[in-house]
Structures are given as structure tokens and as C-alpha cells.
N, C-alpha and C positions, 0 to 999 in steps of 0.2 A: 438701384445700382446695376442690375445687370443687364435692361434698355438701355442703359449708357454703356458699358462695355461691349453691346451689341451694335450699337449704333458707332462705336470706334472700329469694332475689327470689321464694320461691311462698308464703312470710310476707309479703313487701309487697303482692303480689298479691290476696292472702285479706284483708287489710286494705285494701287500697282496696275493696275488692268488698263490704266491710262498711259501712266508709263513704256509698261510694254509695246503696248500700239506706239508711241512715241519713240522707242529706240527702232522698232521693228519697221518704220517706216524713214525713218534717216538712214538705214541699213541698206533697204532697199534702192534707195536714191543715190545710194555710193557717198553718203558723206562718211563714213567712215574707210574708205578707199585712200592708200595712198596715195598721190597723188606724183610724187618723186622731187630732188632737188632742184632738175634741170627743167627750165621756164624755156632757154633757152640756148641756141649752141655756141660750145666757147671760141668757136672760129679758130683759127692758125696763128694767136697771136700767144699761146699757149703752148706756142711750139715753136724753136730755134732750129738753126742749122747741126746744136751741137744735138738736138734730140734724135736726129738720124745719121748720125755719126756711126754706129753700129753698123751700117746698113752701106751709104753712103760716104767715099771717101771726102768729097769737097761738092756739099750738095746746094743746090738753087734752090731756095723755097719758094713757091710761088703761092698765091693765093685767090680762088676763083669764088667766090660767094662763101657759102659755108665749107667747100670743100679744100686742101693743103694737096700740094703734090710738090716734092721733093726731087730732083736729078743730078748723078752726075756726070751726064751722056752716055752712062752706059747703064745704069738701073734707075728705076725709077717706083718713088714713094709717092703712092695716094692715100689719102686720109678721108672720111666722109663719117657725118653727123646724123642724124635722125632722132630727134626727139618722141619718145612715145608715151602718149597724154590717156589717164584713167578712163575707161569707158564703163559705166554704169558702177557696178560694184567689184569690177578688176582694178587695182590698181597699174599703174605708169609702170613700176619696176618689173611685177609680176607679168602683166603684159609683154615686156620686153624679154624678159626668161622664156618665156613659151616663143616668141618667134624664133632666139637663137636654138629652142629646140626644136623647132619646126625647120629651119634649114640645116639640121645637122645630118650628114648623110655619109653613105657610104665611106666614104675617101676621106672623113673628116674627125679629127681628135679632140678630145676639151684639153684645153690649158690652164694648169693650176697655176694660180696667183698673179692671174692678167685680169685686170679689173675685179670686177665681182663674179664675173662669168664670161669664159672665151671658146671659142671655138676655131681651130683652123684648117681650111681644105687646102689641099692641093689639086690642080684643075689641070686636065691635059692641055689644054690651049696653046697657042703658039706663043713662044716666050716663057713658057711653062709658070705663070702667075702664081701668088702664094696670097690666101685672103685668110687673115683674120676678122674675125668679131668680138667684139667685146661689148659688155655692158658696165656702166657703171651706174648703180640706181637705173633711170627711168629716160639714161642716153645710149644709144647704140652709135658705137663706133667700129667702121668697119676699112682695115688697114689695107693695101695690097702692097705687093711689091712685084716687076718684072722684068724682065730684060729688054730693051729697047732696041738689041742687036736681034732677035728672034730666039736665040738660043738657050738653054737651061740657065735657071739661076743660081750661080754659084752656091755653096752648102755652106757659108760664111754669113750670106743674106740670107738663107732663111732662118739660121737662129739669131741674125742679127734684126728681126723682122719681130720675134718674139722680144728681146730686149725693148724696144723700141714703143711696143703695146704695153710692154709690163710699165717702163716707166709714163708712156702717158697716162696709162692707167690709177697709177700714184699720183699722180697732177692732179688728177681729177677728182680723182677720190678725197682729198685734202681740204 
């Protein structure tokens, strides 16, 4: 009787031991990695005239590949996609967390309850640009808005600039 309970627990043994190499090896490989919801970008069609109404009084949407830009001769909204895809054992979202904290600098604030994660700079530049980032999962969406006269952007646009992120950001997340 007790060769037979000996020969069970160095059976359950040798099977956990198989196990472990088995999870520890799909670990490695990043199958256990998220991967994120977004395959792909949701393009401009996800977005109206009336989504940049905030911003824009009577604006032109236009749409160039994956990127939206928005005018209405005197300001203008760009919109731009970037998917980022798991790389080994980082997942797509996490990935995407670490970039917007890698371009977060100086001059630049987080945004609560703009996507899942935002950041926004203000840039000396001519026209004085106002750029969001947002994540939602494992899509970076990154907003600008600027004046197309050269001159500063009025103070209506830039928190109409944050509305406009918060609700695509709701779209998206949805």
C-alpha cells in the first residue's frame, strides 16, 4: 500500500513539474499577454461634424487615410490613430501606457476621464498648437487643434479640445 501512494505522489509530482514548465513557457511566449480590443483603426467615420462642435463653429470634416482633420477657416482639428500591437510578454494596452508616459514632459498635464489615459502639451509653435493623447486599450489617439491665422488659440478651444477627446474617448471605449 504504501508503493502505491509512493508512486502517486512522485506521479503528481512529475505532473506538476510538467505543468509548470507548461505555463512557464506560454508566459514566456506572451500568450498570456493582452493583446487589446483595437485590430484596427476606427477611421473618421466615428466622428461627425457635430463631435467638434466644441471646438469648431461650422466645421469641414475631411478624411485622409486613417487620419480626420476638421476646419472652420480659422481653427483646425486633427485627429490621428496608431495601433499598438503586444510585443513578447508586454501587452498592446500596457505598451501604450508606457509611450504616453514616455512623451509626457515638461509642459504637459494628465487628463482625468479622457479615455483611459490622456495627456495634454501645450507647444510654443507658431499658431500655438494644443496636442492631446489619449489611450483607449491598446489605440493611441492623438488630438491637435491650431490656429490657421498664426495666432494663439483662443481659451474656448482649448477646453473645447478636451471635450471633444473626452467624448471620442466614450465612443470608443463603448
Amino acid at each position: 500500500m504504501q508503493r502505491l501512494w509512493r508512486i502517486v505522489l512522485i506521479s503528481a509530482a512529475v505532473l506538476a513539474a510538467v505543468a509548470a514548465t507548461g505555463l512557464g513557457t506560454a508566459y514566456s511566449l506572451g500568450l498570456f499577454a493582452e493583446a487589446g480590443r483595437f485590430t484596427s483603426v476606427p477611421g473618421c467615420g466615428i466622428m461627425d461634424a457635430s463631435t467638434f462642435a466644441p471646438v469648431l463653429s461650422a466645421p469641414g470634416v475631411e478624411t485622409d487615410g486613417d487620419n480626420c482633420t476638421a476646419s472652420d477657416g480659422q481653427l483646425q482639428v486633427n485627429v490621428g490613430y496608431t495601433i499598438v500591437t503586444k510585443h513578447g510578454t508586454v501587452g498592446g494596452p500596457q505598451l501604450a501606457s508606457r509611450y504616453l508616459i514616455a512623451v509626457a514632459g515638461g509642459d504637459t498635464e494628465t487628463l482625468q476621464g479622457v479615455g483611459e489615459q490622456a495627456i495634454r502639451q501645450r507647444t510654443k509653435a507658431i499658431g500655438a498648437p494644443q496636442v492631446i493623447s489619449m489611450r483607449v486599450s491598446n489605440l493611441i489617439v492623438v488630438l491637435s487643434v491650431v490656429n490657421l491665422g498664426g495666432g494663439d488659440i483662443p481659451a474656448g478651444a482649448q477646453d473645447g479640445l478636451v471635450k471633444v477627446a473626452t467624448a471620442l474617448g466614450t465612443r470608443l471605449g463603448a
